[in-house]
NUBASE-400355 format. One record per residue (C-alpha): x, y, z; residue in three letters. Coordinates in steps of 0.2 Angstrom, whole numbers, plus 5000, padded with zeros to 4 digits. Each point is the difference from the previous one (the first is absolute). Layout:
XYZALA/...
END
This chain:
479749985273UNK/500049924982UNK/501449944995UNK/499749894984UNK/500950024985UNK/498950084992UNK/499950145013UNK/501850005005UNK/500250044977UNK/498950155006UNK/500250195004UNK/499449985015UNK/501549905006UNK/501450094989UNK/499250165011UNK/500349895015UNK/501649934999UNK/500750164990UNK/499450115016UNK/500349885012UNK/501949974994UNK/500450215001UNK/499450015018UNK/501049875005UNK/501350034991UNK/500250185007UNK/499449965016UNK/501749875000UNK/500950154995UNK/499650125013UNK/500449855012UNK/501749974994UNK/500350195001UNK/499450015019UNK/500949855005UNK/501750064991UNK/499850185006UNK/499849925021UNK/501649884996UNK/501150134994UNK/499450135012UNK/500349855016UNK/501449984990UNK/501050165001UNK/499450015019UNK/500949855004UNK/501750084990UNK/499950155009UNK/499949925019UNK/501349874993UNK/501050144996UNK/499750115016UNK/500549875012UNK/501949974989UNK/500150205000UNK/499849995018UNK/501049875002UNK/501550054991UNK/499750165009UNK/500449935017UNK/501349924994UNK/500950134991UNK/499850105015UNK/500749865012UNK/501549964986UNK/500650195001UNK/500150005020UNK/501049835000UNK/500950064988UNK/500850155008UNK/499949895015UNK/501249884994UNK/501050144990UNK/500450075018UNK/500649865007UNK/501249954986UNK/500650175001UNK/500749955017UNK/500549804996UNK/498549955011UNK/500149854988UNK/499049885015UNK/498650155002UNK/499649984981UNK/499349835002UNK/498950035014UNK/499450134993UNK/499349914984UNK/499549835011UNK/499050125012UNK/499150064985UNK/499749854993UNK/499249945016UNK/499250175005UNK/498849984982UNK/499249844997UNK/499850064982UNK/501750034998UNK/500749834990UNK/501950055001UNK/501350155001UNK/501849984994UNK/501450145000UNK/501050014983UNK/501650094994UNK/500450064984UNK/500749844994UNK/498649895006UNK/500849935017UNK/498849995013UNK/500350075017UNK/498449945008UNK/498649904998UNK/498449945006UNK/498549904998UNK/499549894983UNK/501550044990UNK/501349905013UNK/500650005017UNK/500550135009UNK/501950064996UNK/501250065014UNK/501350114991UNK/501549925006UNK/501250104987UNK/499349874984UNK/498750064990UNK/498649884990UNK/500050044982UNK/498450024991UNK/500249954983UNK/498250024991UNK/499650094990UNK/498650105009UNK/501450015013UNK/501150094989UNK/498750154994UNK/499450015019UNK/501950025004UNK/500150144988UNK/498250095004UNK/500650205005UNK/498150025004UNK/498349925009UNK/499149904990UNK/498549885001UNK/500149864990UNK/499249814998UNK/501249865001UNK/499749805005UNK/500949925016UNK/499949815000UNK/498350014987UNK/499250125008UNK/500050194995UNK/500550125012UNK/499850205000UNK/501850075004UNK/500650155005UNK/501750064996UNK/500950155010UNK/501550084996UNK/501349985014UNK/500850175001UNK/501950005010UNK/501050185000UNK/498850074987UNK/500649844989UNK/498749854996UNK/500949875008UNK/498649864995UNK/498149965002UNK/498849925011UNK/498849904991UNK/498349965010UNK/498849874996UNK/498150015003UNK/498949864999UNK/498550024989UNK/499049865006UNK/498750125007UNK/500050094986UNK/499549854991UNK/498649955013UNK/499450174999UNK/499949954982UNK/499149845001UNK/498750065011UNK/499750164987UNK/499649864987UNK/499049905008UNK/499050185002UNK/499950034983UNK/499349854994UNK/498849995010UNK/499550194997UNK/500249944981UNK/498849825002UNK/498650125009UNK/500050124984UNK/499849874989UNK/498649935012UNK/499250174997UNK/500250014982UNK/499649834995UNK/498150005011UNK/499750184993UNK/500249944982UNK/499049855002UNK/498550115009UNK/500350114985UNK/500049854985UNK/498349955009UNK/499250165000UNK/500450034982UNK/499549844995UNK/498350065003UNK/500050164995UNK/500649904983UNK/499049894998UNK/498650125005UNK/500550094983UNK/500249884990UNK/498649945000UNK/499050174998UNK/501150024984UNK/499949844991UNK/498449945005UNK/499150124985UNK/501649914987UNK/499349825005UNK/498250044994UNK/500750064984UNK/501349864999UNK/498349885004UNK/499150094988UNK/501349994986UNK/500449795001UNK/498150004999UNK/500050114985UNK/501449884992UNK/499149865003UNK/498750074988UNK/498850065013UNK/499550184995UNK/498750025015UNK/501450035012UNK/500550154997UNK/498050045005UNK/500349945018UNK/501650135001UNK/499850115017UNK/501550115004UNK/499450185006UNK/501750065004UNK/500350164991UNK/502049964997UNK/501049944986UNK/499249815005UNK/498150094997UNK/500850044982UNK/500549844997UNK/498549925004UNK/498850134992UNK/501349984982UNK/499849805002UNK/498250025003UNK/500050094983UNK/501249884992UNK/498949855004UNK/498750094990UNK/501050034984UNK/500749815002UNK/498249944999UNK/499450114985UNK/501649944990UNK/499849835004UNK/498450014993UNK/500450094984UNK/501849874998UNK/498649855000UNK/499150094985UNK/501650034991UNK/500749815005UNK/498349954992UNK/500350104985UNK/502149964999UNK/499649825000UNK/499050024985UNK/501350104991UNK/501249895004UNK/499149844992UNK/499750124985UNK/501950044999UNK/500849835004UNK/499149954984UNK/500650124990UNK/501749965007UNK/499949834996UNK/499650044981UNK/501650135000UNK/500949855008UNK/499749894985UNK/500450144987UNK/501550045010UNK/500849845000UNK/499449984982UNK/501150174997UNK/501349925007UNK/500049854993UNK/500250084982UNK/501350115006UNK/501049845005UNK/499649934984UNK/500450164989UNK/501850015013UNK/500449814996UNK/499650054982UNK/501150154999UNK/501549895010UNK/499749874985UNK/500150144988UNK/501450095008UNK/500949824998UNK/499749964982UNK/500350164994UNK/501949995010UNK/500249824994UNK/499150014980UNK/500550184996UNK/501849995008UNK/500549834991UNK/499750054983UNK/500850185002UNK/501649915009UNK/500149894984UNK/500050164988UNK/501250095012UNK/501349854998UNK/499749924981UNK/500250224997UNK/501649975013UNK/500549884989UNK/499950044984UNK/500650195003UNK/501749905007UNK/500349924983UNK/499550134988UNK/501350115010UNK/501449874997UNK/499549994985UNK/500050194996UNK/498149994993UNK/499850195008UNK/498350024991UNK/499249835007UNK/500950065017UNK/499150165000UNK/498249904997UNK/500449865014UNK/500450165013UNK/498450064996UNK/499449855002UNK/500649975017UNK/499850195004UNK/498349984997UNK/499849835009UNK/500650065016UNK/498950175002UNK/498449894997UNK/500949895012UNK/500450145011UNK/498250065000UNK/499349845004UNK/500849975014UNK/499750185005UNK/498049955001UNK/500349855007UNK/501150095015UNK/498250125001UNK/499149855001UNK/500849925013UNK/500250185013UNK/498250034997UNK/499649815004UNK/501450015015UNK/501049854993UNK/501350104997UNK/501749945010UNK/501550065006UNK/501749934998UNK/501150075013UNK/501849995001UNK/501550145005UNK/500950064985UNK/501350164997UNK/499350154995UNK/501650074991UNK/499649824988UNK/498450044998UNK/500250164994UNK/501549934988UNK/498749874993UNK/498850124996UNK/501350124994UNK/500649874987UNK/498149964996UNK/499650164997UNK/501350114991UNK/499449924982UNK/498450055001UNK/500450175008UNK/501350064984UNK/498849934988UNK/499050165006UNK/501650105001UNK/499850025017UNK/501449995014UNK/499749875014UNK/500950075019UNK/500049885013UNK/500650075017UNK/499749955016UNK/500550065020UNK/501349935009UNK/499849815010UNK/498649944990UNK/500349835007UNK/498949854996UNK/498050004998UNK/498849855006UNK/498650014987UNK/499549914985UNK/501250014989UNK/498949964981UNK/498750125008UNK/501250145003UNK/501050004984UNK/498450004991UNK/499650165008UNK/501450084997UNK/500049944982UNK/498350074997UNK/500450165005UNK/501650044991UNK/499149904986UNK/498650165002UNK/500950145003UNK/501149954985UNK/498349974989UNK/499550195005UNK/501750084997UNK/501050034986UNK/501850064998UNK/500150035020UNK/500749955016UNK/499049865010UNK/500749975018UNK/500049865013UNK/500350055019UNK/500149895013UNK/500350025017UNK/499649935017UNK/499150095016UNK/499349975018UNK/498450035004UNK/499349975017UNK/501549885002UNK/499549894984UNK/501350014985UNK/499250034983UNK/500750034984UNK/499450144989UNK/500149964981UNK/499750164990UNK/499750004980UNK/500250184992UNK/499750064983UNK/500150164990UNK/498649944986UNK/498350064998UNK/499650015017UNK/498049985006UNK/498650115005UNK/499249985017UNK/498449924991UNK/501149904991UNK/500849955017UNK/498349955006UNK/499649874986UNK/501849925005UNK/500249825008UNK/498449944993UNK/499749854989UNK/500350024980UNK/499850195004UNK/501650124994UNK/500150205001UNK/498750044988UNK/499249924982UNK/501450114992UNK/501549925009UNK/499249814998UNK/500050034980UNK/501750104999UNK/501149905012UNK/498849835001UNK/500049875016UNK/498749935006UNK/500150105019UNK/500549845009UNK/501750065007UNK/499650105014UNK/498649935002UNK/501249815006UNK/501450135008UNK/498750075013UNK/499449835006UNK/501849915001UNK/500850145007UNK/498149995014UNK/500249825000UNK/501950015006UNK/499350135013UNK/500450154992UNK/499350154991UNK/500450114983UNK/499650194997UNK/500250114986UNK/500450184995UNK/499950074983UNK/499850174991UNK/499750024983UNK/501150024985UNK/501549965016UNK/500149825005UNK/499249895014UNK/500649915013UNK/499449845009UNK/500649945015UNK/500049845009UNK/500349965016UNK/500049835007UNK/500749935018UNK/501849935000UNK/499349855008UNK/498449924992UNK/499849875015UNK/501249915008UNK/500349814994UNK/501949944998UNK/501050064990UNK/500649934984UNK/501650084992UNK/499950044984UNK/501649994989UNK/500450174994UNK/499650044982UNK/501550004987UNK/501049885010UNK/500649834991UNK/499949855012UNK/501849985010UNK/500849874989UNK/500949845009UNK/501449884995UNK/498949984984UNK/499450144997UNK/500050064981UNK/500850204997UNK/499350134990UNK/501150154997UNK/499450164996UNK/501250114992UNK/499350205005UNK/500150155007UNK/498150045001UNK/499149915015UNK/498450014992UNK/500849864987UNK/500549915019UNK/498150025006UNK/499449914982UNK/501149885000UNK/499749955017UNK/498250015000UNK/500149864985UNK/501249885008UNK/498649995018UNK/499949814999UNK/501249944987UNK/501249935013UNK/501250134994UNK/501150125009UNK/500450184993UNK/501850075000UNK/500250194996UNK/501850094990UNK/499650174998UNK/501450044987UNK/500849904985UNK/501449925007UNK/499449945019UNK/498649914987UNK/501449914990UNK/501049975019UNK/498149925006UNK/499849904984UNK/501449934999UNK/499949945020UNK/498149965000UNK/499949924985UNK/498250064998UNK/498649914990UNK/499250174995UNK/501050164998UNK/498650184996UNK/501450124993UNK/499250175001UNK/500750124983UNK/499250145004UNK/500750045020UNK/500650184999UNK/502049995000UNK/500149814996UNK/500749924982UNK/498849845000UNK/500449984983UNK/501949975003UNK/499449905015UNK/498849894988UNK/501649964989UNK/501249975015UNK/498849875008UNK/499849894981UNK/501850024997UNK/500449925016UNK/499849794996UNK/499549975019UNK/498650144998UNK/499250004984UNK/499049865002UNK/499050105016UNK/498350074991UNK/500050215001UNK/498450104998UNK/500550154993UNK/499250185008UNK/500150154987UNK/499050164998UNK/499749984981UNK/499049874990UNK/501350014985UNK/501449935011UNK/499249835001UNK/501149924984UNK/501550095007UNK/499749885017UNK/499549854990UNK/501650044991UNK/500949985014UNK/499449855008UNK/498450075011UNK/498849875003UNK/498850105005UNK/499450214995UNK/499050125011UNK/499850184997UNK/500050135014UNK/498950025011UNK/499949835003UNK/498349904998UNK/499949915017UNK/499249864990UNK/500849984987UNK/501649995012UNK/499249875011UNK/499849924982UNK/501750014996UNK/500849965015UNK/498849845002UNK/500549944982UNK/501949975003UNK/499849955018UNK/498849834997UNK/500949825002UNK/499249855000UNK/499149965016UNK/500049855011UNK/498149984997UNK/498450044991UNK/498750115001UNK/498249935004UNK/498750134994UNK/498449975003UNK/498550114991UNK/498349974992UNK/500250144989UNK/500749924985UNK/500450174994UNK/500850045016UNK/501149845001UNK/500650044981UNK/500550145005UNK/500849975016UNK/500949854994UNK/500650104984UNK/500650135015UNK/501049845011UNK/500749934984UNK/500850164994UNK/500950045016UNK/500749824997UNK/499349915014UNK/498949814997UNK/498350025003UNK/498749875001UNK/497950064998UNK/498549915007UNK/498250074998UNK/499349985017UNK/500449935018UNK/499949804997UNK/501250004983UNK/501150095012UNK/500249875012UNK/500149864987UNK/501450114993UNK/500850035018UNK/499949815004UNK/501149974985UNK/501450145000UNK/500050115018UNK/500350174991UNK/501150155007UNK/498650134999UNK/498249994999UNK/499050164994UNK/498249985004UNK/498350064996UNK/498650015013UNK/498449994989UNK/500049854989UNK/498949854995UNK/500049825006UNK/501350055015UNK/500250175005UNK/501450075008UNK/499449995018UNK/499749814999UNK/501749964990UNK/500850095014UNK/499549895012UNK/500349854992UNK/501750054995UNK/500750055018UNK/499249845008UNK/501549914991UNK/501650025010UNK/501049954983UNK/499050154992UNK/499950145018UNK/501450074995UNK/499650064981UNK/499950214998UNK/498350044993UNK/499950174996UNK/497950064995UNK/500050084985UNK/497850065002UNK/499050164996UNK/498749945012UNK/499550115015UNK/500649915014UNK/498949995015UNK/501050025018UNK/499849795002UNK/500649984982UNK/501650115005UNK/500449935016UNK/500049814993UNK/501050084986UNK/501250045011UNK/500149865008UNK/500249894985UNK/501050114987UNK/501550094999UNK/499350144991UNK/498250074992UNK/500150114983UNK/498750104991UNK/499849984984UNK/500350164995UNK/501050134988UNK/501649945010UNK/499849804996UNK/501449964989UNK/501450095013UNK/499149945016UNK/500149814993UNK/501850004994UNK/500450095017UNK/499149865009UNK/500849884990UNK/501750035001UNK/499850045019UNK/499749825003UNK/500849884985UNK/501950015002UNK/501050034985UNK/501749904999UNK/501650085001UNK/500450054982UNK/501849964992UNK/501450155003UNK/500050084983UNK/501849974995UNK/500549875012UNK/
END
């Protein structure tokens, strides 16, 4: 037989082995079943003979014990002590299979005895005690029994008689069989059995092997018949794989079974194979052709391709340039208007010049909205290009909404509309960009109070779960004109509002919503709208609590002066209202300042008089307070009246009253937060340690900004670009450097690092002051380098001075009155 690899991989053997492994493997089966079948049949045989010879034995002997037994009991009857043990040493003697017999009272004495378990006893009126306990239960024995027991290592069968005196069991007699024939009998019926068992297995073992040979044949014999038709196909198909499509020609299988299929069905398959081949050929012939004629064309819509690309790159890198110039040269000049109009509005209000006040706000008013819309294209500009950032950090939503609150309300009441903030209970805090939301926020209550008129608009916050993520859900309703669902569909697109009707009635340019949509997608949110006409609408935003997950950095609550130390300076604010508390703390953020609160007339005097404050904000107009009796009580007093007081009233026309007095300062209610911050600022400056070093390209800027440092008493020193800063640095090390970023000669990059590779000069504060659009680089080496970075922006002049007092010390100033 063939037993090569290749044949051994074949049917044939798989039939062989697979056929030859059930017959032997039943044939070992019914084996194992003959040979234990004979073993426990021989095996039961040899119990029962086993058994047969004890139950004769015990037989006899029970037979023998009952005779001796009332034998003996005779004799004891009539004292024939003597007669006793003859008659237990002649049985003894009389039955060679008999080992020992022994006469025992109740109380275990033996009265004769012979054979194995001692000497023979002559009663001569002592009696030996038997003190086992095998002893002790035959002694008490009232009937026969057969039992087992070992004498001297080897096990006897004993018989135990009741010994019967006067109707009364006076003891027992206990006989004891050897069972050494029994175990010879034993012997010899194994040995019988295992050979009986070695000839079955003899048997079975030759009759398996005759029956493995003959089934190998009969196997084998099959096998072959069956496979012998799949090798000439198997053949038949290598030869076909090889390429050879002649073989399937030399096929012969005549066998009408599922193998005949096969054959005929490859037969048939060797024909199609060859046709196909043929025809794939043609068609390779005629791919390759196309192919040629294709790559070509590929190749030329390659070159336009990258060509496209290339100008796209170009016109991207020209939009960025744009995008920058237009932050840095339309920023700059607006900045300068917003503080030269700043500045001059300050003075024509001190100097009651209310008609040249009115033109400068306009001015400013004006100023800011084109500010305002610039940077609202610019923000578009930078989503669509995906430049846009985000600034995360955790804040409080209760001061959020406070912040926008105090933004807001102005603007609302101009419209005669109500402004309702509410909110659901543990708002917590937020991680999200902080700039980014508020402006948001602002632009919706800015819209809805645009589109309504003596109404109600309404902020709702509140926070939620949804498959286990928190979100917060801002909703911003209104009761104004309310929109149509075409209108609805025209919403959130670029300089698009309601209709052509709205745009001319209310104006905008439609860039609102259009920022609100993609912050509120690019913190990972979503916003929504509902509106019927001639009702209201109401958007709602909902953004994740949690942004991402960077470290947090606390942000100090708004409204909250800076915990003063041992040299802190004390500004007390006389007032019942905590708005005036909110104002007055918001302006004091970064004056070095602590806040101190009376809430009626008298605790204000006790506080004044303790603190010593540098700044007292007296409130006139508090409901149930006399601030005009307090205004004379505090310059009456000599240690007081030298402590400045802004003066808080409801009416204009009280200003000469307070003058009168001795105010140094008036502000009608409601307060103007600037104008407060203003105030405030005025009568808190004192001569710093240091000066300023402002550094700026725009000469209009750096009047302007100079003019603003000046005012607020503090030295300032200007240099045009980067290298006239360090000249003027290696001469006097200043306190504070504000820096521009985009400047000739030097910019601000390069002055940076020559600046921090001096360790005399590492430990300056630089604070940017930039309208440039900073890429994520320029912001990280920012970081690195700076203290702070400030847009140029509606918000310059408060953003410097706060900058500026947070990091030049003022000196404690002399106790008023000391």
């Amino acid at each position: 037989m063939d037993a090569s690899p290749q044949f051994r991989r074949g049917i044939r053997w798989k039939l062989l082995v697979t056929m030859l492994g059930l017959i032997v493997g039943l044939l070992a089966v019914l084996s194992w079943l003959e040979i234990d079948a004979s073993q426990q049949l021989i095996q039961r045989e040899m119990e029962r003979r086993v058994q047969l010879m004890r139950d004769v034995l015990v037989a006899r002997g029970e037979g023998a014990a009952t005779q001796l037994a009332k034998e003996i009991g005779n004799q004891i009857a009539g004292f024939a002590f003597s007669t006793v043990s003859e008659i237990v040493t002649n049985a003894t003697r009389l039955n060679p299979q008999l080992s020992y017999a022994l006469v025992l009272n109740t109380k275990a004495q033996a009265l004769a005895h012979a054979g194995e378990r001692g000497s023979l006893i002559h009663f001569d009126g002592e009696l030996k005690q038997y003190t086992g306990a095998a002893d002790r239960l035959a002694a008490g024995q009232t009937s026969l029994l057969a039992t087992n027991v070992v004498v001297q290592q080897t096990e006897v069968l004993e018989i135990i008689a009741p010994i019967i005196v006067g109707n009364e069991r006076w003891g027992v007699l206990r006989l004891g069989y050897s069972l050494a024939d029994l175990r010879r009998e034993t012997q010899r019926t194994r040995r019988e059995m295992h050979a009986q068992v070695a000839a079955v297995i003899t048997r079975s073992v030759t009759t398996a092997g005759a029956a493995v040979f003959l089934s190998m044949g009969v196997v084998a014999w099959l096998s072959a018949l069956i496979t012998r038709p799949l090798q000439r196909v198997t053949e038949s198909a290598r030869q076909l794989a090889t390429g050879d499509f002649s073989a399937a020609a030399t096929l012969d299988v005549r066998s009408q079974d599922e193998v005949g299929v096969l054959a005929e069905a490859f037969t048939k398959m060797a024909d199609n194979l060859q046709r196909t081949y043929a025809q794939l050929e043609e068609s390779n012939r005629t791919l390759e052709l196309k192919v040629s004629e294709r790559t070509r064309e590929l190749a030329h819509m390659t070159e336009l391709a990258e060509d496209a690309r290339q100008a796209a790159e170009a016109a991207n890198r020209t939009k960025s340039a744009f995008l920058a110039s237009m932050s840095h040269e339309l920023r700059t000049p607006l900045a300068a208007i917003i503080g030269f109009a700043e500045l001059l509005l300050a003075d024509a209000q001190a100097e009651g010049r209310a008609e040249a006040a009115d033109d400068l706000q306009r001015i400013m008013d004006s100023a800011k909205h084109l500010l305002g819309l610039i940077n609202e294209i610019l923000d578009l500009s930078k989503i669509e290009a995906q430049k846009m950032e985000l600034h995360l950090e955790r804040f409080e939503v209760a001061n959020l909404l406070r912040e926008v609150g105090n933004t807001l309300t102005p603007l609302v009441k101009k419209r005669g509309n109500q402004l309702l903030i509410t909110s659901g209970p543990d708002l917590g805090s937020i991680q999200a960009d902080l700039t980014k939301l508020k402006q948001c926020l602002l632009n919706l209550l800015s819209n809805a109070s645009k589109f309504t008129e003596d109404g109600v608009i309404r902020l709702h916050v509140e926070r939620f779960v949804r498959e286990g993520v928190g979100f917060l859900r801002f909703a911003v309703s209104d009761t104004g004109i309310g929109m149509t669902p075409e209108q609805l569909g025209r919403l959130f697109q670029a300089f698009q509002q309601a209709d052509s009707a709205t745009s001319r009635k209310y104006g905008g340019t439609g860039l609102g919503l259009v920022i609100t949509k993609k912050f509120c997608e690019l913190m990972g949110g979503n916003i929504s709208v509902a509106s019927e006409p001639g009702k209201g609408s109401t958007f709602t935003m909902e953004l994740p609590a949690e942004v991402r997950k960077p470290e947090a950095k606390p942000v100090p609550p708004a409204g909250k002066a800076p915990p003063g130390g041992a040299d802190a300076r004390t500004v007390l604010v006389l007032s019942a209202d905590k708005n005036v508390h909110q104002l007055v703390g918001d302006a004091l953020v970064g004056s070095g300042c602590q806040l101190r609160v009376a809430l009626n007339d008298a605790a204000g005097l006790t506080l004044a008089r303790e603190l010593r404050p540098v700044l007292i904000t007296l409130d006139a107009a508090a409901p149930g307070a006399d601030g005009w009796s307090a205004m004379g009580q505090l310059k009456s007093d000599p240690e007081l009246a030298a402590i400045p007081v802004i003066l808080l009233t409801l009416k204009d026309g009280q200003a000469d009253a307070g003058f009168t007095l001795g105010a140094a300062e008036f502000l009608a209610k409601p307060v103007n937060s600037a104008l407060l911050s203003r105030a405030l600022h005025r009568h808190l400056h004192y001569p710093p340690d240091g000066y300023v070093l402002l550094v700026e390209d725009d000469p209009v800027l750096r009047e302007m900004m100079t003019r603003l440092i000046e005012n607020e008493k503090f030295p300032v020193t200007a240099a045009e670009n980067g290298r006239r800063a360090l000249e003027l640095v290696k001469q006097n090390i200043p306190k504070l450097i504000l820096l521009d970023i985009m400047m000739p000669v030097m910019d601000g990059f390069q002055f940076l690092g020559e600046l921090r590779q001096r360790k005399e000069w590492a430990h300056i504060p630089v604070v940017v002051l930039t309208a440039k659009t900073l890429s994520p680089a320029e912001r990280d080496f920012l970081a690195a380098h700076t203290n702070n970075v400030l847009q140029k922006g509606a918000s310059v002049r408060d953003d410097v001075m706060t900058n500026i007092r947070q990091h030049i010390k003022a000196p404690e100033p002399a106790r008023p009155g000391a």
